[in-house]
VOPAGU-2260 file (C-alpha; in pm, 1 decimal, decimal comma):
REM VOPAGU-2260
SITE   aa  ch    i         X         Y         Z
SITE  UNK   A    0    1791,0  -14762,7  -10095,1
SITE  UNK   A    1    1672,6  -14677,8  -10455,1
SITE  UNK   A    2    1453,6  -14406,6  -10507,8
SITE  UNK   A    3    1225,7  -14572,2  -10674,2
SITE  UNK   A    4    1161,1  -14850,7  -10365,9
SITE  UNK   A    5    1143,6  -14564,8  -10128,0
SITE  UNK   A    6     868,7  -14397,3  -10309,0
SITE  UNK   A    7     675,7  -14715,7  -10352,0
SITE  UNK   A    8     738,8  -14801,8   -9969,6
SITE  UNK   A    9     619,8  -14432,2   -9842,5
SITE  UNK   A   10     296,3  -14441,9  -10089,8
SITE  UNK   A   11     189,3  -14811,3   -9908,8
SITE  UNK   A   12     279,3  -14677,6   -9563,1
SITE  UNK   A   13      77,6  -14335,0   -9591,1
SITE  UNK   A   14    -194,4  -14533,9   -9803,4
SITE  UNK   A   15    -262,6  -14774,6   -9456,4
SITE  UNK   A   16    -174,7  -14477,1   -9218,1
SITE  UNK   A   17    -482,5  -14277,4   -9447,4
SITE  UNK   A   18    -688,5  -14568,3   -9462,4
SITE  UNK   A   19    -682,4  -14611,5   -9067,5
SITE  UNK   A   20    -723,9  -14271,9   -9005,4
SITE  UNK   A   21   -1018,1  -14230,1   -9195,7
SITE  UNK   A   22   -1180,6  -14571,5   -9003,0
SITE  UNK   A   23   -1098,4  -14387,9   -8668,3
SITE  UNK   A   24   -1243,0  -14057,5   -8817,9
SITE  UNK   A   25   -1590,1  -14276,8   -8910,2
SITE  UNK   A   26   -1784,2  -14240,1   -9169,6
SITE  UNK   A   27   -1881,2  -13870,6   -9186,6
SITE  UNK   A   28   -1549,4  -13761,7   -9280,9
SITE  UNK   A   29   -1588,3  -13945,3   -9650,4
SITE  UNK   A   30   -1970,0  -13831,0   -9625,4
SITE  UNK   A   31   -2057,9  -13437,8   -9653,4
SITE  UNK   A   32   -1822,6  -13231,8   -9501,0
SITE  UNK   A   33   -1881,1  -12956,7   -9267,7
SITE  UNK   A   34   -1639,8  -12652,3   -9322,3
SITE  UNK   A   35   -1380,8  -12757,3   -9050,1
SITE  UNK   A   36   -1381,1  -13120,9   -9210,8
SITE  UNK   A   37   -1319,8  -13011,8   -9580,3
SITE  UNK   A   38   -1006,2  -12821,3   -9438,4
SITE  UNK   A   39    -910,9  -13073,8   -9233,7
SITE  UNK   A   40    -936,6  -13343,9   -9537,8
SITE  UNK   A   41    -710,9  -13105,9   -9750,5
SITE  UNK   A   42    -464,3  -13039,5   -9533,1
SITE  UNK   A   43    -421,3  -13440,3   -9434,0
SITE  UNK   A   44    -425,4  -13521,2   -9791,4
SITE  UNK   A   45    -123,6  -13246,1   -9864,1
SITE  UNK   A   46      44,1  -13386,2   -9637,8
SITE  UNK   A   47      45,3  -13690,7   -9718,4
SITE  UNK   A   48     130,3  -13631,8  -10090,4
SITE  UNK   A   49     454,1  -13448,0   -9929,6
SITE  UNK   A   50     532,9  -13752,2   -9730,5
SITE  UNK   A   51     535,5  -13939,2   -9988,0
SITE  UNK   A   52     757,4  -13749,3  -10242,4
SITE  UNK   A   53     964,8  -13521,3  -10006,5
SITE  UNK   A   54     950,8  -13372,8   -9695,7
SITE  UNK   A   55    1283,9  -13353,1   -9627,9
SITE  UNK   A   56    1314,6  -13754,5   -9658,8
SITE  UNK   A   57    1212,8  -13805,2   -9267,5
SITE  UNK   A   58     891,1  -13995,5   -9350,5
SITE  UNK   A   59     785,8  -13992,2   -8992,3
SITE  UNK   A   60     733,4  -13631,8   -8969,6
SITE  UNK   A   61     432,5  -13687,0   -9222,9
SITE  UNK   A   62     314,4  -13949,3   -9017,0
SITE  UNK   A   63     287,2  -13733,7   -8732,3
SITE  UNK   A   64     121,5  -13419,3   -8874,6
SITE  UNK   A   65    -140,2  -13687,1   -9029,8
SITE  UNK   A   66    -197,7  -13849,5   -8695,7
SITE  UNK   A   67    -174,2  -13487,3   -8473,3
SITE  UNK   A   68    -458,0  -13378,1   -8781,1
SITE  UNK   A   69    -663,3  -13664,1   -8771,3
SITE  UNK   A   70    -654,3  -13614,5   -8374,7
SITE  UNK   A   71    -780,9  -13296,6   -8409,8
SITE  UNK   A   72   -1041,0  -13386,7   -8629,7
SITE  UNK   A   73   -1145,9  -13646,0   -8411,6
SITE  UNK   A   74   -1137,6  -13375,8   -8073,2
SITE  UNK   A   75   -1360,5  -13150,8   -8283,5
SITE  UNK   A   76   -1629,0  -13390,5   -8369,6
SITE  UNK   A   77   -1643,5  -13464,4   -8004,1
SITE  UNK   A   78   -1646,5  -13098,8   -7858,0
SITE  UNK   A   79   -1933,6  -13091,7   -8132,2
SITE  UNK   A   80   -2163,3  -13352,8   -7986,2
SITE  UNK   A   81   -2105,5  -13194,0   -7647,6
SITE  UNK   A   82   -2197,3  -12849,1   -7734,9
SITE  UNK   A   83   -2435,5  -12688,7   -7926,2
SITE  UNK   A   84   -2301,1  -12335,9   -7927,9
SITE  UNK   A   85   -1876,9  -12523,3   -8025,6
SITE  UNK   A   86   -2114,4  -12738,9   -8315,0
SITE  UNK   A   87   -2272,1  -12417,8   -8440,6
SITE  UNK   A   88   -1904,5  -12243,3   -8478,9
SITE  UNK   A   89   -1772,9  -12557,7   -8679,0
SITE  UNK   A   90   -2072,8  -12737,2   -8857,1
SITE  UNK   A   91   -2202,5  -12376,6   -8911,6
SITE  UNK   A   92   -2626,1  -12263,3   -8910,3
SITE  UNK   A   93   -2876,2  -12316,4   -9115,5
SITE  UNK   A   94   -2985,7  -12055,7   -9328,7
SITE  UNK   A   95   -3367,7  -12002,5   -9415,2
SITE  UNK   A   96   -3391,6  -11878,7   -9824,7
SITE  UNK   A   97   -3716,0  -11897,0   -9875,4
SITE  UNK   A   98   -4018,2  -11855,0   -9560,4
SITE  UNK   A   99   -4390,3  -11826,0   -9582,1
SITE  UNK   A  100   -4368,8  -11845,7  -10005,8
SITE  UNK   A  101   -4085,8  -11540,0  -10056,3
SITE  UNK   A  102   -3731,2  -11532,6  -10103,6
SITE  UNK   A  103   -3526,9  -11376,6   -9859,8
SITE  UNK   A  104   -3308,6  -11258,8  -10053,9
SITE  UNK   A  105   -3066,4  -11068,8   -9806,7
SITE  UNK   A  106   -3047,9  -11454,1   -9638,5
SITE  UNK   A  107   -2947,9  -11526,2  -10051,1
SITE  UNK   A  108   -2674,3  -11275,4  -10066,7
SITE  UNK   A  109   -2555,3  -11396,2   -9734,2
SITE  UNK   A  110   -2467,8  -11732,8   -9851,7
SITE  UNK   A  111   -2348,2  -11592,1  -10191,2
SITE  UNK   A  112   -2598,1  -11783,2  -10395,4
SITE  UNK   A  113   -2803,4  -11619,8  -10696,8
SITE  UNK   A  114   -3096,6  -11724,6  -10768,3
SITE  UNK   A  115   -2984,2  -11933,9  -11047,2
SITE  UNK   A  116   -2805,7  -12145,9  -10792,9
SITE  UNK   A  117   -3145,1  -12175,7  -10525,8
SITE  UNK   A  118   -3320,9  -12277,9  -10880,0
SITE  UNK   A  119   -3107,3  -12560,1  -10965,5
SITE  UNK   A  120   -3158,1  -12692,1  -10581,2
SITE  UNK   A  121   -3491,6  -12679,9  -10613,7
SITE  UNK   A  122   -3493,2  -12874,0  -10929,0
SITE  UNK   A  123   -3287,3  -13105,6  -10791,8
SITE  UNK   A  124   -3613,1  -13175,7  -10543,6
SITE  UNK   A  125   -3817,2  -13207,1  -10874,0
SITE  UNK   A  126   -3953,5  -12823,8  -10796,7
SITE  UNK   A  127   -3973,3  -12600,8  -11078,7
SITE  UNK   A  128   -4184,3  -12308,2  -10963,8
SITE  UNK   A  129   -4073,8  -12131,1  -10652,7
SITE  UNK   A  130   -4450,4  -11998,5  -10554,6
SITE  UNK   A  131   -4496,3  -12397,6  -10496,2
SITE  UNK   A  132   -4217,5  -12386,1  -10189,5
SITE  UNK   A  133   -4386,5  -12247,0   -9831,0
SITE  UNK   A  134   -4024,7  -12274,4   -9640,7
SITE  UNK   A  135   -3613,8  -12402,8   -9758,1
SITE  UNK   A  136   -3397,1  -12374,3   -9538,0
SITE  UNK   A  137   -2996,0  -12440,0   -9661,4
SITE  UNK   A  138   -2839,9  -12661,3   -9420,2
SITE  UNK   A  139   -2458,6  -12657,1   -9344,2
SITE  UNK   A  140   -2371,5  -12875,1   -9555,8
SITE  UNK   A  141   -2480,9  -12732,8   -9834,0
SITE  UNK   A  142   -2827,7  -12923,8   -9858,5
SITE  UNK   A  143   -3156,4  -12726,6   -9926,8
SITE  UNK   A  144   -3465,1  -12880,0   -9748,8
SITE  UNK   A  145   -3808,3  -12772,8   -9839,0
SITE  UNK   A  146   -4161,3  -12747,7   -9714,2
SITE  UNK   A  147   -4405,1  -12741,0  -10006,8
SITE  UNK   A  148   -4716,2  -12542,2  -10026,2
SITE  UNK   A  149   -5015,6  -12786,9   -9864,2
SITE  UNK   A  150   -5213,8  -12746,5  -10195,6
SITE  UNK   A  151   -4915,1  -12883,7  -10366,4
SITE  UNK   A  152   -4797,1  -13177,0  -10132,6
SITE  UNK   A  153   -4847,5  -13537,3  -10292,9
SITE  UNK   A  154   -5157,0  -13686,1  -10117,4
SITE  UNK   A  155   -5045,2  -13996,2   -9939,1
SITE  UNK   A  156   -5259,5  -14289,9   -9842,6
SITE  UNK   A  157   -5341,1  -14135,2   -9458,0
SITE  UNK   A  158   -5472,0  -13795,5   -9614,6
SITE  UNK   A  159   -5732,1  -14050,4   -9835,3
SITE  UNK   A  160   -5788,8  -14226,5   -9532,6
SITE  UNK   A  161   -5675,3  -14582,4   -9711,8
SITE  UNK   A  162   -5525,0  -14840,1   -9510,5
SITE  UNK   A  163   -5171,0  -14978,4   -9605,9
SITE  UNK   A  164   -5000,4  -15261,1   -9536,4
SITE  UNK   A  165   -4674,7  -15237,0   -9335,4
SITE  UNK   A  166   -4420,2  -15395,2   -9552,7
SITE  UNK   A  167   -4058,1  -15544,5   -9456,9
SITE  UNK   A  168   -3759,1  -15478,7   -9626,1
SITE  UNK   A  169   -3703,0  -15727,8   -9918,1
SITE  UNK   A  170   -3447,7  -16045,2   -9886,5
SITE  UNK   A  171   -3179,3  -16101,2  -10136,8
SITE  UNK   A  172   -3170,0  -16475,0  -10206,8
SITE  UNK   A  173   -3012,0  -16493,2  -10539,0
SITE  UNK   A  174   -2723,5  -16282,9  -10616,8
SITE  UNK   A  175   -2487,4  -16359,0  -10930,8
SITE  UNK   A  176   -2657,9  -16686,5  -10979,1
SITE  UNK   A  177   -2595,2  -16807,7  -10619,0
SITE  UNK   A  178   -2834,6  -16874,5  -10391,2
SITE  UNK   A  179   -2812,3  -16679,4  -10050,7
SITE  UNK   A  180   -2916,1  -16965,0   -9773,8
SITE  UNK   A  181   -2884,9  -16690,5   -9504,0
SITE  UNK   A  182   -3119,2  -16441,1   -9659,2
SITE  UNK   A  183   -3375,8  -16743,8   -9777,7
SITE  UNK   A  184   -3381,7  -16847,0   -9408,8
SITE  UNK   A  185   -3482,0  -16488,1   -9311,0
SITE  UNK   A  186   -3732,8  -16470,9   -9563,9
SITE  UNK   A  187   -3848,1  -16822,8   -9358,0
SITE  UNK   A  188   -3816,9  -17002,9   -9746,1
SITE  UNK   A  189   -3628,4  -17320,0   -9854,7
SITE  UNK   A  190   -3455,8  -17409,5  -10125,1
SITE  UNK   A  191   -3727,0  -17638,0  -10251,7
SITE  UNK   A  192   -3970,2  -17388,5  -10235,7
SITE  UNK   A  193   -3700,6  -17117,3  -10436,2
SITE  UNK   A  194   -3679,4  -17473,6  -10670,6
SITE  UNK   A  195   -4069,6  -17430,7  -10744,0
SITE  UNK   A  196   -4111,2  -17082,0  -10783,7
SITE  UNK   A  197   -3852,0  -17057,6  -11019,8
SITE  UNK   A  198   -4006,5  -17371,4  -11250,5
SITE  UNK   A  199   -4305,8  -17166,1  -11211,6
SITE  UNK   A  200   -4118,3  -16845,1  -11369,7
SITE  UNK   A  201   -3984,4  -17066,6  -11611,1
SITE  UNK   A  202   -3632,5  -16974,5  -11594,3
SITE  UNK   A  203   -3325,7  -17141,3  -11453,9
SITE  UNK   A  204   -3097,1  -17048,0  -11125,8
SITE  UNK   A  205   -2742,6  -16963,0  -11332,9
SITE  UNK   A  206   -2950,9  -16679,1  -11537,6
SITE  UNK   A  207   -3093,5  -16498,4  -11256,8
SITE  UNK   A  208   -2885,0  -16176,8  -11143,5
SITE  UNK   A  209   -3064,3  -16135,2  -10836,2
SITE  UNK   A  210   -3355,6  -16262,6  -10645,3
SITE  UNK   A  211   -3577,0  -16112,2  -10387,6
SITE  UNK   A  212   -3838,7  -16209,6  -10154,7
SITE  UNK   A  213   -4041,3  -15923,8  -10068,7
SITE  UNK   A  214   -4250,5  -15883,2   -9729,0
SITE  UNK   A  215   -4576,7  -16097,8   -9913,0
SITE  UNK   A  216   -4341,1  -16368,1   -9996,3
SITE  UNK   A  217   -4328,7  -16322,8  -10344,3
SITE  UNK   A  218   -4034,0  -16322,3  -10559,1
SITE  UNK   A  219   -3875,7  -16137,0  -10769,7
SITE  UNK   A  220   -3618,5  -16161,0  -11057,7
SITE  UNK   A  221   -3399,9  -15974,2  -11293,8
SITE  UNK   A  222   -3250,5  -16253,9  -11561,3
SITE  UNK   A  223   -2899,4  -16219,4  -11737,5
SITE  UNK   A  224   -3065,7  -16250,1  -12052,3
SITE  UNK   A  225   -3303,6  -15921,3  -12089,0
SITE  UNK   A  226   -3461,4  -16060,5  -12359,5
SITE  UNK   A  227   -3635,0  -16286,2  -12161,2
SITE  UNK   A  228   -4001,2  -16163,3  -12004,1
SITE  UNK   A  229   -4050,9  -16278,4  -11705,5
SITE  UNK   A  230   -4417,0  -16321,4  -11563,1
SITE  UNK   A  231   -4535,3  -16068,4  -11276,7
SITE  UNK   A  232   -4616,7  -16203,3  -10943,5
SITE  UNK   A  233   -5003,9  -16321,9  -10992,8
SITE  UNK   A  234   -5063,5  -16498,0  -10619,1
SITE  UNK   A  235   -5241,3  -16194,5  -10439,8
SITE  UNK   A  236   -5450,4  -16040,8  -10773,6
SITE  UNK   A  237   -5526,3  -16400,2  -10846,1
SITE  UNK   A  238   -5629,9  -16444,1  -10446,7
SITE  UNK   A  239   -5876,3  -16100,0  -10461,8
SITE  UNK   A  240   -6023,2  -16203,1  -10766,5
SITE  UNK   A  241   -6133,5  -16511,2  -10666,1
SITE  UNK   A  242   -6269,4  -16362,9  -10312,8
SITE  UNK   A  243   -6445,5  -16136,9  -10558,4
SITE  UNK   A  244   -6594,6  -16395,6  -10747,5
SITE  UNK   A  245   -6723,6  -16605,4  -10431,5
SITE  UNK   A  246   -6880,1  -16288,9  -10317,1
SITE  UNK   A  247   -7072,8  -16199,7  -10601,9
SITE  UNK   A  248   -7182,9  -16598,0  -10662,2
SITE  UNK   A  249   -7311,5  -16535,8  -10322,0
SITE  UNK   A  250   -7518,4  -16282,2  -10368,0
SITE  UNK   A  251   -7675,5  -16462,0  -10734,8
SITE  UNK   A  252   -7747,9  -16747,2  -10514,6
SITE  UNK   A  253   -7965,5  -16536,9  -10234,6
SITE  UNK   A  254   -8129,9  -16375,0  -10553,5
SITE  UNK   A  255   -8152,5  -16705,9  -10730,1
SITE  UNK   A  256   -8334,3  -16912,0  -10427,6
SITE  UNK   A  257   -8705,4  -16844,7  -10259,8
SITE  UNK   A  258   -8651,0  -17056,0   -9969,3
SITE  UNK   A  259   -8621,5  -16768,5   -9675,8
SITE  UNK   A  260   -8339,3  -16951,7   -9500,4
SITE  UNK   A  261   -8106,0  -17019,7   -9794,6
SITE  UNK   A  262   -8182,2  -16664,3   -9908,5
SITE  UNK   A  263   -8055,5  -16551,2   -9511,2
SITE  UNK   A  264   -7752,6  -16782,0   -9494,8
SITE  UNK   A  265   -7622,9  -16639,4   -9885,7
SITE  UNK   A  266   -7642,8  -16301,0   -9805,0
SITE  UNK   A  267   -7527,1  -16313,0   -9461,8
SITE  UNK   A  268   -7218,3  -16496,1   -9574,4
SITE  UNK   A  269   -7163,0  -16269,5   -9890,0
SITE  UNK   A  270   -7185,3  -15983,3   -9635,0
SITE  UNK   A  271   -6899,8  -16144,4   -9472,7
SITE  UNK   A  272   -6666,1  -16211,6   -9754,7
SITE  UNK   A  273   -6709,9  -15849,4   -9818,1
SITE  UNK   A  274   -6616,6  -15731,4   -9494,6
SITE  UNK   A  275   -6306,3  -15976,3   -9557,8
SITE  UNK   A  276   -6244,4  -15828,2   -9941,9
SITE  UNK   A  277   -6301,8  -15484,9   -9781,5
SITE  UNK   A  278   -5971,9  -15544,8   -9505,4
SITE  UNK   A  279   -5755,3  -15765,3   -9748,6
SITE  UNK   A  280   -5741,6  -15544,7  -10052,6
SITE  UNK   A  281   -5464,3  -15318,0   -9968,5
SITE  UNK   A  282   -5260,0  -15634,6   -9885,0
SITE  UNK   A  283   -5372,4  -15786,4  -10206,8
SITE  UNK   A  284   -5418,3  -15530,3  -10458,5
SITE  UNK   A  285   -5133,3  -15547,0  -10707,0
């Protein structure tokens, strides 16, 4: 057999024997790699670049040391769900770098970082000052989680007491100009409604990129053609401004009237719409 064929046959055969391999392995092993992984990835991907130009032209020795590595890999990541103490050996510990507003910087030398390298991690999680961090901790796999100061955490709805609505993921309907009949029928839309609300948008199906229904039923586009400004959805703003309205006629029309009753009825029932305004406008704010 020609060279030339043989090398093209072993590159195929090691690139499906890789491929499955790494399927078997799961996900993790093309995700961040634990220290037992990375070697384990190097040593399968020597190999195979042996097998494929050498190795003493017996092709299925390769395969073997791939599959008896792989094996291994696959023994280890079960050893490690099994036990914490065999998971702590491989995956490795986390290490705590900063605690209670300090740098520990014995736990820094440990790791071989400088302080230069903890700064650029903490930039990366849009930190800049390192007084702002009350605890990081450097994970094994090389990931620094932090704990901000309280006086410098983002406030978030719950601390302002504001209710929010809980919102489903969004449904792609259009994609590449096509419409997505699976995704409209779990958004619980038809195609004649997608018809209407794009005539309302005032652009056609072949120049939308992608489409998506978010959890209010509103949708959303992005257009081929950039140059084109397309209108924001205006149902729920429109919806609380006209609640808005109604209340405040309401309360004209008590003020407006002597009779006692119509006076009672107007500002009972603008009392009501703003009990109503008061629980829909986190759903209907913009």
């Amino acid at each position: 057999m020609p060279s030339w064929v043989d090398l093209i046959i072993r590159s195929f055969v090691f690139m499906a024997l890789l491929f499955l391999m790494t399927k078997i392995l799961g996900k993790k092993q093309i995700s961040e790699l634990s220290f037992f992984e990375y070697v384990s990835g190097i040593t399968i991907g020597s190999i195979a670049g042996e097998a494929i130009t050498g190795l003493e032209k017996n092709m299925f020795q390769g395969m073997a040391a791939i599959i008896i590595f792989s094996l291994a890999t696959l023994l280890v990541d079960i050893l490690a769900l099994k036990s914490k103490s065999f998971r702590d050996i491989v995956d490795g510990r986390g290490t705590v770098l900063i605690k209670d507003g300090k740098v520990l910087e014995e736990n820094l030398k440990k790791e071989k970082y400088t302080i230069d390298e903890l700064s650029a991690l903490l930039r990366q999680k849009d930190i800049f000052r390192v007084a702002d961090v009350e605890f990081a901790v450097l994970e094994p796999r090389g990931d620094l989680s932090t704990l901000l100061k309280k006086e410098n955490r983002p406030l978030t709805p719950k601390d302002l007491n504001m209710k929010v609505p809980t919102e489903k993921e969004p449904q792609t309907i259009i994609m590449d100009g096509s419409i997505l009949d699976e995704a409209l029928r779990s958004a619980g839309k038809s195609r004649g409604w997608l018809t209407t609300e794009l005539e309302k948008l005032e652009v056609t199906l072949d120049n939308v990129f992608i489409g998506q229904v978010d959890s209010y039923g509103e949708l959303t586009v992005d257009l081929y053609d950039d140059k084109i400004q397309v209108p924001s959805p205006s149902q729920r703003p429109l919806l609380l401004a006209t609640l808005k309205k109604t209340q405040a006629d309401l309360e004209i029309f008590s003020l407006g009237t002597e009779d006692e009753n119509a006076k009672a009825m107007y500002t009972k029932n603008a009392k009501l719409v703003q009990e109503a305004i008061d629980k829909l406008t986190p759903y209907l704010s913009s």
